[in-house]
N, C-alpha and C positions, 0 to 999 in steps of 0.2 A: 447490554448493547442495544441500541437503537436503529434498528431497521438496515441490513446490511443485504447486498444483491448484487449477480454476476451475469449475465447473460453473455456468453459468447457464440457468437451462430459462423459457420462457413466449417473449411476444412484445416486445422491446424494441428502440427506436433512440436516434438521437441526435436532433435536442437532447431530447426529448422523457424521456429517463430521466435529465439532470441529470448528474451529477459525483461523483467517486470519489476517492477515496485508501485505498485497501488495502496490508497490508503484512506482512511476518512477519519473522521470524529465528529458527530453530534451533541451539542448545548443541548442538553436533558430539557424536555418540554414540562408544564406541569401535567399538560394534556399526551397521554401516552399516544393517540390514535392521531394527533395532529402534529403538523411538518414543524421537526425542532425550529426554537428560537433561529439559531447559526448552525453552520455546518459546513467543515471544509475538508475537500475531497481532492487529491492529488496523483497523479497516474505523470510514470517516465517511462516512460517503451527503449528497448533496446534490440532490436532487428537484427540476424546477422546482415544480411543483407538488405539492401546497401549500407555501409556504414554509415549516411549522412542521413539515412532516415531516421536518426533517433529522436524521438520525441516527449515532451510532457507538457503539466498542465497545475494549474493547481488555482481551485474553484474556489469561493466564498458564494455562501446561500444563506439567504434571510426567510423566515418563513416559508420555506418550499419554491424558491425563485433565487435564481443564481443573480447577486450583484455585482460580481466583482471575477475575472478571469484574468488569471499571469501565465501570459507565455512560456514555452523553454527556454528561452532565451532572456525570461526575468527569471530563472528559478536556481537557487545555488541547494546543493544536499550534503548534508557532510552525515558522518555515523561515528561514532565510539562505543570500544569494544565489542565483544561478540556474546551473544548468549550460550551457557553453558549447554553444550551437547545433551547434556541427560534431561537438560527439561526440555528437550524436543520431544516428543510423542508423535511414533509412525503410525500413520493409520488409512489404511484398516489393518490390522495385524495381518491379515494372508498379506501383507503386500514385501514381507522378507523373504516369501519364497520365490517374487517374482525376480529377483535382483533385484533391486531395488540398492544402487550406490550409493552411497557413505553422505551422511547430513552433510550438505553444503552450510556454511558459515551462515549465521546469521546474526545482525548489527543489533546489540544490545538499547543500544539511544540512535534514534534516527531525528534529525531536525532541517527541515525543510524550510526554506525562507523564498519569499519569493517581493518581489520591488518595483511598480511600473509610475515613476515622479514620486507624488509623496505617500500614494497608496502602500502598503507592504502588510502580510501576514506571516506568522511564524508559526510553523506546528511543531513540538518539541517532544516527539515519543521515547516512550521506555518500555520497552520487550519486557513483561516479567514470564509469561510464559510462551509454547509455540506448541501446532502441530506440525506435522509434514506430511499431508494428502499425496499419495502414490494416485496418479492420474492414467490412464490407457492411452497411448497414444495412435493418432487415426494413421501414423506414418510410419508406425516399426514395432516391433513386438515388447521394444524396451518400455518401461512406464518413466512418466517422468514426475515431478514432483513440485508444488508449491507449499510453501513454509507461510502459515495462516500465525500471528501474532497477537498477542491480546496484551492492554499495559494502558498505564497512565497516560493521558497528553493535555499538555498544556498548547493551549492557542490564545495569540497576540496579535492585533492585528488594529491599523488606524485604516479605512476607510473615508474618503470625503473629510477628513479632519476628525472624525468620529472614533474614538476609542471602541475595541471589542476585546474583550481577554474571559475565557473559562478554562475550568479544568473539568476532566471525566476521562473515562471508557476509551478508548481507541484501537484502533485495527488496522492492522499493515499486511498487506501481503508479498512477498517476495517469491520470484520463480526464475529461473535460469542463472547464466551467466556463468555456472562453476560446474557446468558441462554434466549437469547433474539429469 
């Protein structure tokens, strides 16, 4: 995997910040230290509250410089099937003794599409394995959990008339929604 990073700053928990699907994939550079060829990165927020705040996104980046941004309202998600429970891995292992509730579901093939005129990219992921990071939360004693993915994906996408399609590496991340 090619260069993956999270930064989240202020005060957040669970249930209380809702539900996530974040994700990326980078066209393998031949130069390991410099900004992949492509690169397309996707974030859908799901807020309990308000329920109209739910949002996403889904980026196209060329050499280290984003060209191309689809709104939530270009973005359709669908998934099939779920990945099998036993190749999830909890971790850290202490984190059975914290309670830690029962693996929430997770979407074996996830494919993202996103359309603004004749622009459109497609990210077309396969779950082959998952962890499930037990989290501390800054609002209750309970921990809560994000389900980290690793798998194949295919990307499609016409820009300005320009064809782009690779395949590689990819990473999804999935957290909330199953009250988990």
């Amino acid at each position: 995997m090619l260069g993956y990073h999270e930064r989240v700053r202020g005060r957040w928990g669970r249930p209380e910040l809702g539900g996530w699907v974040f994700g990326f994939v980078n066209d393998p550079a031949a130069d390991p230290a410099a900004a992949p060829p492509s690169a397309v990165v996707f974030t859908f927020l799901q807020p309990i509250r308000p329920a109209e705040a739910t949002s996403g996104s889904v980026m196209l980046w060329r050499h280290g410089r984003m060209v191309r941004h689809f709104p939530r309202r270009s973005m359709q998600i669908a998934v099939q099937d779920v990945l099998d429970r036993d190749r999830v891995v909890l971790v850290p292992p202490l984190a059975r003794t914290l309670g830690t509730p029962a693996t929430a579901m997770v979407p074996r093939r996830l494919v993202v599409t996103a359309r603004v005129g004749d622009d459109r990219v497609v990210l077309d992921f396969h779950a082959r394995t998952a962890a499930r990071i037990a989290n501390p939360s800054e609002t209750s004693l309970r921990p809560f959990s994000v389900h980290e993915t690793l798998g194949p994906c295919r990307v499609e996408a016409v820009i300005g008339g320009r064809l782009l399609a690779f395949e590689t590496g990819g990473i999804v991340e999935f957290a909330g929604g199953a009250h988990d």
